[in-house]
DOZA-677187 format. One record per residue (C-alpha): residue in one letter; x, y, z. Coordinates in Angstrom, 2 decimals, decimal comma. Example, Ala and Ser with C-alpha at 12.3 -4.5 7.8 and 13.67 -1.06 7.14 Angstrom:
<sites>
+---+---------+---------+---------+
| r |       x |       y |       z |
+---+---------+---------+---------+
| A |   12,30 |   -4,50 |    7,80 |
| S |   13,67 |   -1,06 |    7,14 |
+---+---------+---------+---------+
</sites>
This chain:
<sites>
+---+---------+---------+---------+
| r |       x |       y |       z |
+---+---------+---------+---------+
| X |   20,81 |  -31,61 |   21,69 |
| X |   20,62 |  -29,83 |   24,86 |
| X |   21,00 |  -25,64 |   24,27 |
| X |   21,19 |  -23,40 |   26,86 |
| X |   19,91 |  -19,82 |   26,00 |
| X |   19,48 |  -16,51 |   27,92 |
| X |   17,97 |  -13,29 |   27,10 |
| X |   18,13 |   -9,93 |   28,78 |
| X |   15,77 |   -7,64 |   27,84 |
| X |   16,50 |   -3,82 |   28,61 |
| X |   14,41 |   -0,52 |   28,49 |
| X |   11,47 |    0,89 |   30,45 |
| X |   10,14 |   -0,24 |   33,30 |
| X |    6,74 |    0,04 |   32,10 |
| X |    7,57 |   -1,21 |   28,68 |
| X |    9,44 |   -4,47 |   30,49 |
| X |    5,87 |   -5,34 |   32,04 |
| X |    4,08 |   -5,32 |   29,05 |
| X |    6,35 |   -7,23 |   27,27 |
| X |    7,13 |   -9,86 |   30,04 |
| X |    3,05 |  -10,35 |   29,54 |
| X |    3,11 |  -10,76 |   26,10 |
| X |    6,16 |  -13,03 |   26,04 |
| X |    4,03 |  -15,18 |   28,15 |
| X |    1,51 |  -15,45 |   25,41 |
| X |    3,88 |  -16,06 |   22,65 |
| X |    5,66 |  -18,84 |   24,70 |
| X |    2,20 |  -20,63 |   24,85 |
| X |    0,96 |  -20,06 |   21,16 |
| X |    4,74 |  -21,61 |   20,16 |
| X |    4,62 |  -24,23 |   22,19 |
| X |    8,34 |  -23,19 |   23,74 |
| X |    9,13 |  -25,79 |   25,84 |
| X |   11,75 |  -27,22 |   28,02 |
| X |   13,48 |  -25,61 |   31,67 |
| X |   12,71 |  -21,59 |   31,77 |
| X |   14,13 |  -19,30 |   34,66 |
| X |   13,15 |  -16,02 |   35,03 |
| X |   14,91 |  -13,32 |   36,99 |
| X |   13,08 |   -9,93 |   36,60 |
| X |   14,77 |   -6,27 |   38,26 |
| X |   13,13 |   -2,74 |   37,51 |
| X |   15,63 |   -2,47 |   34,97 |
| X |   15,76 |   -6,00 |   33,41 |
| X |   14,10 |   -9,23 |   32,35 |
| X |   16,07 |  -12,44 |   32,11 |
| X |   15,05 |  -15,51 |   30,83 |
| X |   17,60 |  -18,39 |   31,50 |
| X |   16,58 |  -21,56 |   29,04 |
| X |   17,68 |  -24,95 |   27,88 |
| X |   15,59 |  -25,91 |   25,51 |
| X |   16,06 |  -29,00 |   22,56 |
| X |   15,96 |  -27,97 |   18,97 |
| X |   17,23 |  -24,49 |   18,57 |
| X |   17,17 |  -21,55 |   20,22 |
| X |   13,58 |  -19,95 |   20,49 |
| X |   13,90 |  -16,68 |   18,63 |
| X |   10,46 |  -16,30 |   17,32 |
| X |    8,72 |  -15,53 |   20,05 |
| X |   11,18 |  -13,07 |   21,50 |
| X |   11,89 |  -11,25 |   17,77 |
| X |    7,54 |  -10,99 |   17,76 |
| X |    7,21 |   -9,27 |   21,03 |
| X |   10,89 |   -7,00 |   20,19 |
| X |    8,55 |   -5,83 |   17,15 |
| X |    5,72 |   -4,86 |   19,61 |
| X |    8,28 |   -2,84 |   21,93 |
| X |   10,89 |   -1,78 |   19,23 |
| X |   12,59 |    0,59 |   22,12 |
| X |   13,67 |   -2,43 |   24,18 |
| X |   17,13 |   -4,45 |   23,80 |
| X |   17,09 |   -7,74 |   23,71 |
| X |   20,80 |   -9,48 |   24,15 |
| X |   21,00 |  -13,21 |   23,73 |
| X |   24,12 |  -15,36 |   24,51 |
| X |   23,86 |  -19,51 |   23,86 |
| X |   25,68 |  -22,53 |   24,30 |
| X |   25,23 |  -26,00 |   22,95 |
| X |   27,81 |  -28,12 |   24,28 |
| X |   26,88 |  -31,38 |   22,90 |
| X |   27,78 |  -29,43 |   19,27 |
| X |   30,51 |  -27,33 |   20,78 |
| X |   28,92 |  -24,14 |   19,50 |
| X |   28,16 |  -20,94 |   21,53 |
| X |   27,29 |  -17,58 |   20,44 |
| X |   25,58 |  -13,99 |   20,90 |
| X |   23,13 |  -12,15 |   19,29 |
| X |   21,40 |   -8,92 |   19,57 |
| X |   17,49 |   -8,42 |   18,68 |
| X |   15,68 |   -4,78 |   18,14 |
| X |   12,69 |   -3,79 |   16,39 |
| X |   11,90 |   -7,09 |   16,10 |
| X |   14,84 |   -8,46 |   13,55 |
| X |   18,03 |   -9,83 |   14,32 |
| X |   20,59 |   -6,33 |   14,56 |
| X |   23,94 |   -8,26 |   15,46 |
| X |   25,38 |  -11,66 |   15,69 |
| X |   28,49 |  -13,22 |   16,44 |
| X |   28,78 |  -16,82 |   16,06 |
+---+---------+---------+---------+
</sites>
């Protein structure tokens, strides 16, 4: 099944850079596949995906724990199981979910 997933990362500009960089290198390593977007501002990175077979949190929750002062949010939505839902990562763990 089909998931679409996007993350918004927020904090320093000079902290985003790094971490867009190292993102990069997890994404490889993890083998995260399928149709990424990305939409970068001073203030933001945003990574639109749809990816099959779950929603790639490892890579992002590794880098988070790298730059614990950034925010990652995450919103998804798998319409083929009719589930949706939000999450927030920080210092590399999962802080807040809704379902």
């Amino acid at each position: 099944m089909l998931t679409h997933v996007t993350f918004r990362v927020t904090g320093e500009r000079t902290q985003l850079a790094a971490f867009d960089a190292r993102l990069k290198l997890l994404f490889a390593e993890q083998q995260v596949g399928g149709d990424v977007e990305e939409q970068h501002a001073d203030d933001a990175l945003h990574y639109d995906l749809k990816v099959e077979g779950g929603i790639p949190f490892p890579p992002f929750a590794l880098a988070s724990r790298e730059f614990p002062e950034l925010e990652i949010a995450v919103e998804w939505v798998n319409s083929g199981a009719g589930t949706r839902g939000a999450a927030r990562i920080a210092g590399g763990t999962l802080a807040e979910q809704n379902i």
